[in-house]
mmCIF file of the N, C-alpha and C atoms, coordinates in Angstrom:
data_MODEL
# 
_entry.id   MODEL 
# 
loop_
_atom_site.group_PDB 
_atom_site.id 
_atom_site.type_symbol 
_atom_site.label_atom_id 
_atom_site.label_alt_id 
_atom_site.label_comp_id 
_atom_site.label_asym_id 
_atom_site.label_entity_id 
_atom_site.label_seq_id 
_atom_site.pdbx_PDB_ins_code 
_atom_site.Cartn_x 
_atom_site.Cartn_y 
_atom_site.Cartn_z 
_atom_site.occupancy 
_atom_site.B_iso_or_equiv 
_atom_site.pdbx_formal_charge 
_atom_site.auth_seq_id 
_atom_site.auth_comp_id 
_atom_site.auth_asym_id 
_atom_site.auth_atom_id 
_atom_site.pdbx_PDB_model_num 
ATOM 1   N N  . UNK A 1 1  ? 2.070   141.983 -29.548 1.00 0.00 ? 1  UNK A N  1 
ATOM 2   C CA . UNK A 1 1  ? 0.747   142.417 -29.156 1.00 0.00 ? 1  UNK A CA 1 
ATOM 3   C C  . UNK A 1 1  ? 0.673   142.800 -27.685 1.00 0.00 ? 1  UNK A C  1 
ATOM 4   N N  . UNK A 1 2  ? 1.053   141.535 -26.986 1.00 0.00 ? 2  UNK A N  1 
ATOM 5   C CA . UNK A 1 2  ? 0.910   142.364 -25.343 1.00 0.00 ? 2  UNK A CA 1 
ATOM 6   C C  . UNK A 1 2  ? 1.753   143.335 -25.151 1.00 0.00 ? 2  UNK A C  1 
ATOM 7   N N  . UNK A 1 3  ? 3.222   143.418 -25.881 1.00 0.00 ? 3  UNK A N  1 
ATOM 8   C CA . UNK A 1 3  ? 4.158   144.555 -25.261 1.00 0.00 ? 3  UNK A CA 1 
ATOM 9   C C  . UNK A 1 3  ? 3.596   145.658 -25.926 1.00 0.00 ? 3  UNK A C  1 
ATOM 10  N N  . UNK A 1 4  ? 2.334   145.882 -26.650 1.00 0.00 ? 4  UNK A N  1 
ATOM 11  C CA . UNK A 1 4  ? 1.929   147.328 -27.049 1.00 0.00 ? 4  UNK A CA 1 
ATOM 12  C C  . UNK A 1 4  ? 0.482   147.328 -26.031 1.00 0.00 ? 4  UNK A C  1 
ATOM 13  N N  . UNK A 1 5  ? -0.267  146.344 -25.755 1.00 0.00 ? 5  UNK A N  1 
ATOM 14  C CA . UNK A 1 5  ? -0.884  146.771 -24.554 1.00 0.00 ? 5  UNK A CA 1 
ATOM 15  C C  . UNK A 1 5  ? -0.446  147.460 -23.289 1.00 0.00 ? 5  UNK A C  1 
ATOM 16  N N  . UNK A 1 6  ? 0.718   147.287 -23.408 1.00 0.00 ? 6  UNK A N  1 
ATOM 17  C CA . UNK A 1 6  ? 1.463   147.264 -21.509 1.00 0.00 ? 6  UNK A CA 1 
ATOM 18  C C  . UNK A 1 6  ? 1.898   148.747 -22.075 1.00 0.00 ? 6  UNK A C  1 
ATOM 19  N N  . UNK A 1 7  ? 2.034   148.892 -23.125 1.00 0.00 ? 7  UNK A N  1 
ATOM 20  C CA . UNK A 1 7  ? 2.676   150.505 -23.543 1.00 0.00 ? 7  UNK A CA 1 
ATOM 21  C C  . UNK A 1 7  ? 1.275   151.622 -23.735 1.00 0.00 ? 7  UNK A C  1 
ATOM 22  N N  . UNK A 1 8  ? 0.289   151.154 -24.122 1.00 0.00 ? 8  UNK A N  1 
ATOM 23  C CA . UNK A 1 8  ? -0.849  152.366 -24.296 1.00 0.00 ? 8  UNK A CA 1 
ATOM 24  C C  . UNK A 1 8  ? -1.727  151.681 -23.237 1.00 0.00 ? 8  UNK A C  1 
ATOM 25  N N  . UNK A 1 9  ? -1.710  151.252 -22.210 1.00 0.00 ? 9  UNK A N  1 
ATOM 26  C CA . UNK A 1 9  ? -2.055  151.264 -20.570 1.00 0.00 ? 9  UNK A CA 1 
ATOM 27  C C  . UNK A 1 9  ? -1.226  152.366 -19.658 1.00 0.00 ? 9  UNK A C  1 
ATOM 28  N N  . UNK A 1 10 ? 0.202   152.388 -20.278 1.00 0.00 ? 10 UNK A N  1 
ATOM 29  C CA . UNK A 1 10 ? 0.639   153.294 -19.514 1.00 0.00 ? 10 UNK A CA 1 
ATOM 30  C C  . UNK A 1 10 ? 0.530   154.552 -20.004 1.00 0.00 ? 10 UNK A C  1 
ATOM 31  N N  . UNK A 1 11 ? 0.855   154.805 -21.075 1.00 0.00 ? 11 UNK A N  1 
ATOM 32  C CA . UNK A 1 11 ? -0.013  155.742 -21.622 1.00 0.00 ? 11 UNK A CA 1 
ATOM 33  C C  . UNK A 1 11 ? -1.158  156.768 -21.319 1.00 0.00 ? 11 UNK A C  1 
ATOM 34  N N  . UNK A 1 12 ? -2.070  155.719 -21.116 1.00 0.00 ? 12 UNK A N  1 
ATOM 35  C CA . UNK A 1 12 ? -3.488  156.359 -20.542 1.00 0.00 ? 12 UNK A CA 1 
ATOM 36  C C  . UNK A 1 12 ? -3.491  156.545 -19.090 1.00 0.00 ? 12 UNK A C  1 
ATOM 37  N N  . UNK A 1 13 ? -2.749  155.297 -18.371 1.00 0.00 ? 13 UNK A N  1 
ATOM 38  C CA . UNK A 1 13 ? -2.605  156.076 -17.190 1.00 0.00 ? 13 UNK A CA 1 
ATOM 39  C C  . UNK A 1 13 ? -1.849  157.370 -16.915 1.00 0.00 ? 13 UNK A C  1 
ATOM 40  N N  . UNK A 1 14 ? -0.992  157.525 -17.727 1.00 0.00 ? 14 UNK A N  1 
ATOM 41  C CA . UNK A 1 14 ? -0.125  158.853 -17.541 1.00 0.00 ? 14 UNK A CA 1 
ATOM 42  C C  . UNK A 1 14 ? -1.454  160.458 -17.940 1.00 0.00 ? 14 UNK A C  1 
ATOM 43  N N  . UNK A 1 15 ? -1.871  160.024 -18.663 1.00 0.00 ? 15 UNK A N  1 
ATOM 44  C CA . UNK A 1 15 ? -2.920  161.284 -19.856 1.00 0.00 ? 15 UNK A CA 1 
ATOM 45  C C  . UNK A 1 15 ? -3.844  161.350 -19.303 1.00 0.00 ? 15 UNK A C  1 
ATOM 46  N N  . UNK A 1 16 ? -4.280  162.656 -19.119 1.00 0.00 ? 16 UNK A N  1 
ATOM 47  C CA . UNK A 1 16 ? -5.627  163.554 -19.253 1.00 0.00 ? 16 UNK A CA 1 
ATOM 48  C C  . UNK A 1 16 ? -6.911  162.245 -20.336 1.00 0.00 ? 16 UNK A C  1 
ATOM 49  N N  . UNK A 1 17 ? -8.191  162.461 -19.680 1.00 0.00 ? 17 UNK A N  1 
ATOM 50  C CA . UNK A 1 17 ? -9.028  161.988 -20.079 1.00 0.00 ? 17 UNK A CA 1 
ATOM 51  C C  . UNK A 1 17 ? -9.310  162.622 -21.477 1.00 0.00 ? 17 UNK A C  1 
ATOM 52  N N  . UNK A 1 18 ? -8.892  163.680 -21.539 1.00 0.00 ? 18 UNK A N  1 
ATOM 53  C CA . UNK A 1 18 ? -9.696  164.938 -23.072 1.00 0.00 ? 18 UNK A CA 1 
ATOM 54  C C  . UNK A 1 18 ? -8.575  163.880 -23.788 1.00 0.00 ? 18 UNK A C  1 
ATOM 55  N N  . UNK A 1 19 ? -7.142  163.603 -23.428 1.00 0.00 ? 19 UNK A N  1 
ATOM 56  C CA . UNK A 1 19 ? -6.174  163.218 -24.532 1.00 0.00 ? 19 UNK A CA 1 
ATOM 57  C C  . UNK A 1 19 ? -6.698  162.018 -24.734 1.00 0.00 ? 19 UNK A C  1 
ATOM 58  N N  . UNK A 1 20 ? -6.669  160.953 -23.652 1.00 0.00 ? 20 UNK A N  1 
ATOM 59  C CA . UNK A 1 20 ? -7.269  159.202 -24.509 1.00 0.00 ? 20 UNK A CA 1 
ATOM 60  C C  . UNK A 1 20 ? -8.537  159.493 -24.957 1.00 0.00 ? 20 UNK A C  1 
ATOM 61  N N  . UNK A 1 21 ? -9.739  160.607 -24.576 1.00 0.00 ? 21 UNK A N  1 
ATOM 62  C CA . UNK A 1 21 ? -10.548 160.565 -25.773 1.00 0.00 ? 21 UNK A CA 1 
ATOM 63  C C  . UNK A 1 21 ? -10.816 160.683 -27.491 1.00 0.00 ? 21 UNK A C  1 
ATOM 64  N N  . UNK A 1 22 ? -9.031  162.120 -27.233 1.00 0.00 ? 22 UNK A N  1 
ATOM 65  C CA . UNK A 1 22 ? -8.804  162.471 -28.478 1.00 0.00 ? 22 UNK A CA 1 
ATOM 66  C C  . UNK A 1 22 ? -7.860  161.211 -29.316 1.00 0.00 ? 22 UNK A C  1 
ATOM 67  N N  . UNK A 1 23 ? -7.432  159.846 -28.965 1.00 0.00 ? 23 UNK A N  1 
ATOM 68  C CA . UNK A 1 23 ? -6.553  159.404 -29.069 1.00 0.00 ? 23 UNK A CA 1 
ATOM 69  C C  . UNK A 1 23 ? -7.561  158.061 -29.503 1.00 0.00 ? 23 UNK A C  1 
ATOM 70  N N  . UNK A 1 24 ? -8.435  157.560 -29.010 1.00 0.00 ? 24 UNK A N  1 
ATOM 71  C CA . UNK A 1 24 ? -9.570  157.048 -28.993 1.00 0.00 ? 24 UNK A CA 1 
ATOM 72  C C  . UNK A 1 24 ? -10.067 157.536 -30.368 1.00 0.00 ? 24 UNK A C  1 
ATOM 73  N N  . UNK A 1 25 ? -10.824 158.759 -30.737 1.00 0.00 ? 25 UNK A N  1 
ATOM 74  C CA . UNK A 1 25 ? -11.377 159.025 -31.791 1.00 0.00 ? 25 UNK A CA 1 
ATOM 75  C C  . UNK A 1 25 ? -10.371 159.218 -32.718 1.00 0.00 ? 25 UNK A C  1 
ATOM 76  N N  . UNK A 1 26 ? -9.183  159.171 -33.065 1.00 0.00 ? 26 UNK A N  1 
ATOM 77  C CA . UNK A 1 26 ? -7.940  159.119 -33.909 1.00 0.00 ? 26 UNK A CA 1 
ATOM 78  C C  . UNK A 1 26 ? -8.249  157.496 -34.586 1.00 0.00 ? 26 UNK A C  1 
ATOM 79  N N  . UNK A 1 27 ? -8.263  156.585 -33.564 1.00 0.00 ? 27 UNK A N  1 
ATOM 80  C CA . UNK A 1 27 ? -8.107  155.145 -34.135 1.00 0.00 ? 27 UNK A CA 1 
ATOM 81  C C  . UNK A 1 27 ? -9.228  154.747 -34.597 1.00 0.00 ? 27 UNK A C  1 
ATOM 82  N N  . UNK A 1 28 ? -10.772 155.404 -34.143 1.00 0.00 ? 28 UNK A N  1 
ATOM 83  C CA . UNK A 1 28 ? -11.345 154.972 -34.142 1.00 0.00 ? 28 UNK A CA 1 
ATOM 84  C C  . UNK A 1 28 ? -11.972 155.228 -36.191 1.00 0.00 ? 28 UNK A C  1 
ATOM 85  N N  . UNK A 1 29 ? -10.966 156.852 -36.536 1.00 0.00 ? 29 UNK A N  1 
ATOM 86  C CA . UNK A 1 29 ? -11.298 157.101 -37.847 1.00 0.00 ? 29 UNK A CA 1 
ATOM 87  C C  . UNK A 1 29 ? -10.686 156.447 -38.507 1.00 0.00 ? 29 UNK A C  1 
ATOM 88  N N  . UNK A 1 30 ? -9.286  155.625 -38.210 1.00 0.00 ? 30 UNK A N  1 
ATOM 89  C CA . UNK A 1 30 ? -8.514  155.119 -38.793 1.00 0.00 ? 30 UNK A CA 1 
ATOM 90  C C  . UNK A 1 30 ? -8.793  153.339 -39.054 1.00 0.00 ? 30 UNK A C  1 
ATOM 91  N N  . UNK A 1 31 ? -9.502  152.632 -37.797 1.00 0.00 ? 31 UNK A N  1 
ATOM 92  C CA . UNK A 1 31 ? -9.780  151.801 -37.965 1.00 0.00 ? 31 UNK A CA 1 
ATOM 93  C C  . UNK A 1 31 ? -11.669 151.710 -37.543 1.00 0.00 ? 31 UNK A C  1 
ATOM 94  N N  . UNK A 1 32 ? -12.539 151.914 -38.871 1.00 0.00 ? 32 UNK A N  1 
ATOM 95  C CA . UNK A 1 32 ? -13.954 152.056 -38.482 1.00 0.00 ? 32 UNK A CA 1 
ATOM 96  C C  . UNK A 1 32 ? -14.121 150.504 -38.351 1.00 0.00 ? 32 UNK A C  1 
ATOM 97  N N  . UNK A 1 33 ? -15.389 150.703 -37.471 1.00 0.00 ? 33 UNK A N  1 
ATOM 98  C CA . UNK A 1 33 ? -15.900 149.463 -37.275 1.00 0.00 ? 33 UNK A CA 1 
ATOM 99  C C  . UNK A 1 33 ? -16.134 148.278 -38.037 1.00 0.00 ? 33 UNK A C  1 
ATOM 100 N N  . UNK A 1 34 ? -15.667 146.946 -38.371 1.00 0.00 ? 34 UNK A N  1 
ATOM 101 C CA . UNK A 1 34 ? -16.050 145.961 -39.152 1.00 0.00 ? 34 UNK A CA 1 
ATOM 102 C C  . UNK A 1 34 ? -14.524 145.673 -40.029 1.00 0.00 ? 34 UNK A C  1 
ATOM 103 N N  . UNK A 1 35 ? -13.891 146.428 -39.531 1.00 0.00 ? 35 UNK A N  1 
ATOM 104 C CA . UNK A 1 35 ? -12.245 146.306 -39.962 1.00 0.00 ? 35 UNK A CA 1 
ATOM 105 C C  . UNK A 1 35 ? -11.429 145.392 -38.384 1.00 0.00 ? 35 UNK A C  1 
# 
């Protein structure tokens, strides 16, 4: 669990805001709320 935090922190620090938004709404269809 933490070694995939420490990996999509860097991630987002590396990326454009348009990409962690688009990356953001990816998970967010994949995992909807109450899951």
């Amino acid at each position: 669990g933490t070694e995939n935090l420490k990996r999509i922190y860097r991630f987002e620090k590396d990326a454009s805001l348009k990409r962690i938004l688009s990356f953001m709404e990816y998970k967010t269809v994949w995992h909807p709320i109450g899951i």
